[in-house]
N, C-alpha and C positions, 0 to 999 in steps of 0.2 A: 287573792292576796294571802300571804302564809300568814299562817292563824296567830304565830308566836311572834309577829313583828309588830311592836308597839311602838304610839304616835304618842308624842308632844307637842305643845305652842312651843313654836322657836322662844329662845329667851334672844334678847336684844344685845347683851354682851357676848354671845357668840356671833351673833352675825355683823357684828361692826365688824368684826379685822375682813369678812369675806366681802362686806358690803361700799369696797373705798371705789369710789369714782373718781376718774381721770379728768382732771383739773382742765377744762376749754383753752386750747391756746389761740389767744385773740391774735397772733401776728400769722396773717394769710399765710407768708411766703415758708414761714418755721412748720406750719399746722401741713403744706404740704408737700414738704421737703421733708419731715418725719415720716412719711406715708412709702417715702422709697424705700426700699430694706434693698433693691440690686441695681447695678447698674441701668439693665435693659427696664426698671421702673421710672428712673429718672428720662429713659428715650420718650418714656409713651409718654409723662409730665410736660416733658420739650414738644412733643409732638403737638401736643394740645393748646401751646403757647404760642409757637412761632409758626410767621407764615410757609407758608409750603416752599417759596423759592429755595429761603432763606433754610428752614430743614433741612430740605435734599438735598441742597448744596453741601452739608455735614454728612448724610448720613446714606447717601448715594457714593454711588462709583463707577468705573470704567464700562460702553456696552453693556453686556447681560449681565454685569456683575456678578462675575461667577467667581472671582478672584478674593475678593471680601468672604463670600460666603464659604468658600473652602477653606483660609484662613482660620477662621472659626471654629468652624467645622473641625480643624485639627487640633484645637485646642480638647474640643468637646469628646475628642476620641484619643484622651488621656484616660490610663489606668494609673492610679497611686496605688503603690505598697507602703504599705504603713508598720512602724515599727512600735511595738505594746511596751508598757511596763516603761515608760520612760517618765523622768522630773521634768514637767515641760512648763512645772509653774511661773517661771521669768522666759519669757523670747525675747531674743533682739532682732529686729529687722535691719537693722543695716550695717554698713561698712562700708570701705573706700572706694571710690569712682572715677576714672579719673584724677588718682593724688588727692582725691580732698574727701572728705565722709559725706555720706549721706543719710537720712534717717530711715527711708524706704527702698526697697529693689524696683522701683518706677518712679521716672517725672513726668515731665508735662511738654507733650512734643511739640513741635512748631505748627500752627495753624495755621492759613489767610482769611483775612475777610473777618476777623473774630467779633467786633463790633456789631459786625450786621447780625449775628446769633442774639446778640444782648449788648448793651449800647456800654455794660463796664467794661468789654472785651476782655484785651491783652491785661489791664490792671487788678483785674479780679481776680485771673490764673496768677501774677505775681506777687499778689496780697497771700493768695491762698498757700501759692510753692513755700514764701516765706516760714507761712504758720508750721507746715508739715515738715522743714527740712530738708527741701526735695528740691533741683533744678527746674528753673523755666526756657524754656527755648523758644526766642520770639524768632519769627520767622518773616522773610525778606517782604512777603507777601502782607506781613501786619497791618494794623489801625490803629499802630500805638506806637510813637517815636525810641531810638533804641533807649535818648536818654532819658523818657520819660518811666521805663519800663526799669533803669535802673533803680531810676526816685523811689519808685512802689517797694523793690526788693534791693536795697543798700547795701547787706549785709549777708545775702544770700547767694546762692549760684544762679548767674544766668550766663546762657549760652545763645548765639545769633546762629541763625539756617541763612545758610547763601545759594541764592540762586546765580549763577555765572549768568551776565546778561551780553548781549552784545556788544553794549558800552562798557569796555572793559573798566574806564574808569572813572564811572561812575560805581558800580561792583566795588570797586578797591575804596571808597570812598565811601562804600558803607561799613565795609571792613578797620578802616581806620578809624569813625564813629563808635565802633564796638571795643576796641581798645582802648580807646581814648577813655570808655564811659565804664571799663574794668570788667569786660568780660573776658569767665574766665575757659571757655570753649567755643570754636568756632565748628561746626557741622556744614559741612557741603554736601549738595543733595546734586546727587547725580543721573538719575534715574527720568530727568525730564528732558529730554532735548527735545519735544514737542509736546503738545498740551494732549493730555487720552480724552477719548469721546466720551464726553459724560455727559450721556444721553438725559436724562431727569435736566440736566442745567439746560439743555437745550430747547425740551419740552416745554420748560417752565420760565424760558425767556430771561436768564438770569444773566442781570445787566450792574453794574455799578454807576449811577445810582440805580434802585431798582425799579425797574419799569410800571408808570404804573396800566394795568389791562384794566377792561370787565371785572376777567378771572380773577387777577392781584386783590380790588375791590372786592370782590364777593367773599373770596379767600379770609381776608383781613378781616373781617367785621365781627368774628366770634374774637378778637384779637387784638383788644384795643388797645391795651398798655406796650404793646411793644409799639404801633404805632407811634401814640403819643412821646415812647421815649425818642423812639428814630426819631419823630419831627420836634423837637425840644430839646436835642443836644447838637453839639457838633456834626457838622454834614459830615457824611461817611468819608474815608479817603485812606489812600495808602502814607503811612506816618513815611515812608521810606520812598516814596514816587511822587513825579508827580499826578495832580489827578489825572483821571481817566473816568472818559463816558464811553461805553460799548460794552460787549460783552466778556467776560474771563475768558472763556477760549480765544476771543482777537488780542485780549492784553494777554495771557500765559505764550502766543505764536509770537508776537511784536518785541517780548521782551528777552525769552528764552533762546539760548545759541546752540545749536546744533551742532557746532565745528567743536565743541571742547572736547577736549584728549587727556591722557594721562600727561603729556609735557606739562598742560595746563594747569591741574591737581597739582603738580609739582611747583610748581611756579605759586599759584595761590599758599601752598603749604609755607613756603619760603617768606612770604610777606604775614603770616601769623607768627606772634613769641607766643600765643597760651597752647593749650591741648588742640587737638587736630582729629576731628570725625569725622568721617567720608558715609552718607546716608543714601541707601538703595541699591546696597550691593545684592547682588540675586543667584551667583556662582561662585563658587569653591574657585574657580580660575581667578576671578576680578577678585576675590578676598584676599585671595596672595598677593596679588597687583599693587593696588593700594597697598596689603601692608610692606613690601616690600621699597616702597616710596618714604615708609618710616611717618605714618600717620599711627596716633594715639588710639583709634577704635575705630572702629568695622560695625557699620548699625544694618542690621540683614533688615532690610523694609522694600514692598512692592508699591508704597506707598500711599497704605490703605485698600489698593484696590482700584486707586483712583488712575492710572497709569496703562501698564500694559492688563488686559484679563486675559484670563489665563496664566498668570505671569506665577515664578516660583511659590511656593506656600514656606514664609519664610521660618515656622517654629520644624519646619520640615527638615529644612533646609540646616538649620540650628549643629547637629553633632557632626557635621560631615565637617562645617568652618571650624566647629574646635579643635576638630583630630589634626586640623590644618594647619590653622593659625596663632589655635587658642594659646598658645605658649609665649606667642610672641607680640600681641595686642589684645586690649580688651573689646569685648562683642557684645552687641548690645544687637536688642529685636523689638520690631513693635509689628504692628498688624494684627487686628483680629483679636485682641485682650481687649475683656470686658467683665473679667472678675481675677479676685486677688489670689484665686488658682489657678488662673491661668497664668499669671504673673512668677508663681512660686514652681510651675512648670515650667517654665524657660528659664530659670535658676540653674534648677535643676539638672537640668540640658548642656548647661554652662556658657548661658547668659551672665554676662556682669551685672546688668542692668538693662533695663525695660522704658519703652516713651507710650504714654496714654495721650492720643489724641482725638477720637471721636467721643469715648469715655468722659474727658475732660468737658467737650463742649456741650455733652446731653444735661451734664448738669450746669453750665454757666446759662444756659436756653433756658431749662428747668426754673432757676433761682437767683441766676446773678453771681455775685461773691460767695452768695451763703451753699448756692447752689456746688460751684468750683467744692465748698467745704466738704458736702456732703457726699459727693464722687470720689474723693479723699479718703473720706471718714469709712464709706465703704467697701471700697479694695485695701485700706490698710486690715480691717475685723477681718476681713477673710484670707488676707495674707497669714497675721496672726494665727488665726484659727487652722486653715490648712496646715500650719508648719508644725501647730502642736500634736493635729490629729497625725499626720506623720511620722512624729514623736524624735522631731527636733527641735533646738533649742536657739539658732544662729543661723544665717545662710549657707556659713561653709560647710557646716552636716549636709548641706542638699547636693547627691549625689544624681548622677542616673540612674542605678538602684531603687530610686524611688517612681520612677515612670516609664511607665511602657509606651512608646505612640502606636497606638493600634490602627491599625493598616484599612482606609478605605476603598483611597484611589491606591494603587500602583501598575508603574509601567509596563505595556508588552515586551515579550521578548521583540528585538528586533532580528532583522531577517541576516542570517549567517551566523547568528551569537550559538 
């Protein structure tokens, strides 16, 4: 010990201000919903919560799911340039979408099956869209009626996902539901004319209602309250179908049409008065296609992953559609975002806008409504945060300038080039 360092008795008014303990929060769901600081914390939370069908149904995708993982992957091999010396003390995150404002550069993409994650489903994402400012997009596949999904968010944007089914007019007749109950975009999802092998749901026997096995039983028993909620609320069901006992791939094969064309797009486009999204475009060709049909936005999605694998890497895919179309419709991407830099990265790119869908359901599994908050709460701080460390103050400073995609996969030369 050096000779010259001399000891005292603590005195007690120094050590109150070091000495403040963090006040126990007695509400379960807050105490472990404060414990997420990222997205991929609220997965492992969900993970721990919900039974296995009912997860991988979310958090699974196509085969080897190598399409998800690369998705990711491309976000993950983002370099930011940042620019020093700038006022970054006020940011704003949003601006126009679509004709209307938004508060954030992300909503809340279309889901199915959202109920069976957590029995508030669809009503918790639109409680939550409301709080944040941000669109909700219920999807054909939901557990929550369109007009009940408007009751939740009144006064806010929601948008309907359509699946073209073989009954064309039955389709049309959800369509006219959604007008009817004032939504103000309709997104067509193109991308499905058969249901992709997803292997995990097949594994895992994933049936609507859910089957019960052994394995389901054994699964469940660290897992009571989701239980208890599924058996103490309304049976599961599609707010938009009728029910159905079997598995999702016989209902996505039964219900989905494989004959749709662009005549078709054209024809549905004609029976919308609001905005007009075409979702799962995968080529610079089909980007022009649709826009050239005079659709409102072009949303680049492989569909999570959940679809073709292998299938384009759509933030990849990102500058090629803007040099193309970007002039002439607005472009929107999801896949594979799972922080608010990733989000500020397809901005950047010249993304309009962004849809959180696995994101969204890790925290509704997570916590419910409070959950939806805290997956919110989390990509908006790091949207923030990234745009200041960047040393901009708005989204339109967010240029390509500020991102390099650093190169993992790329193509061989082919033969003659």
């Amino acid at each position: 010990m050096n000779e010259k360092t001399r000891r005292r008795l603590p005195n007690r008014h120094d050590l109150a201000p070091l000495m403040q303990f963090k006040k126990p929060e007695l509400n379960a769901t807050k105490r472990r919903l404060d414990k997420a600081l990222t997205i991929e914390d609220l997965r492992r939370i969900a993970k721990r919560r919900t039974p296995r069908a009912a997860f991988d149904y979310t958090d699974g995708s196509a085969e080897a799911e190598l399409s998800i993982g690369r998705a990711r992957q491309a976000f993950a091999d983002v370099e930011f340039h940042p620019a020093i010396l700038r006022d970054v003390s006020k940011v704003s995150t949003g601006w126009d979408v679509l004709g209307a404002p938004v508060s954030l550069p992300f909503g809340i993409a279309p889901t199915g099956f959202t109920r069976m994650m957590h029995t508030e489903g669809e009503i918790a994402g639109a409680h939550a869209a409301a709080r944040a400012g941000i669109p909700f997009a219920l999807s054909t596949m939901g557990t929550t009626a369109i007009e009940d999904v408007k009751a939740a968010n009144p006064y806010g944007r929601n948008w309907f996902q359509l699946y073209m089914w073989k009954d064309r007019d039955r389709s049309m007749a959800l369509v006219e539901r959604a007008v009817a109950a004032g939504f103000d975009t309709l997104m067509v999802t193109v991308d499905v004319p058969v249901a992709g092998a997803r292997l995990r749901d097949k594994r895992n026997g994933m049936s609507i209602p859910p089957a019960l096995t052994l394995g389901t039983v054994v699964n469940a028993i660290p897992r009571p309250q989701w239980w208890f909620d599924f058996l103490t609320t309304e049976p599961l069901s599609f707010a938009s179908l009728d029910r159905w006992s079997g598995t999702v791939a016989e209902l996505l094969d039964t219900m989905f049409d494989p004959t749709v064309t662009f005549d078709d797009l054209a024809w549905i486009r004609s029976q919308w008065p609001g905005k007009f999204v075409v979702k799962g475009i995968q080529t610079v060709a089909d980007a022009r296609a649709v826009t050239d049909l005079g659709v409102d936005g072009v949303l680049l999605s492989n569909h999570g992953g959940r679809q073709l694998d292998r299938a384009p890497i759509p933030f990849h895919l990102l500058p090629e559609v803007v040099a193309e179309v970007g002039g002439d419709v607005e472009i929107m991407l999801d896949t594979g975002i799972m922080s608010g830099a990733d989000v500020v990265a397809a901005i950047a790119m010249g993304a309009r806008f962004t849809l959180i869908g696995r994101a969204y359901l890790y925290g509704l599994m997570a916590g419910g409504e409070a959950g939806v908050d805290r997956a919110i709460a989390i990509l908006t701080d790091q949207v923030e945060r990234t745009m200041r460390l960047l040393g901009v103050t708005c989204l339109e400073e967010l240029t390509p300038q500020h991102v390099t995609q650093l190169v993992r996969l790329a193509p061989r030369q082919r033969a003659g080039e």
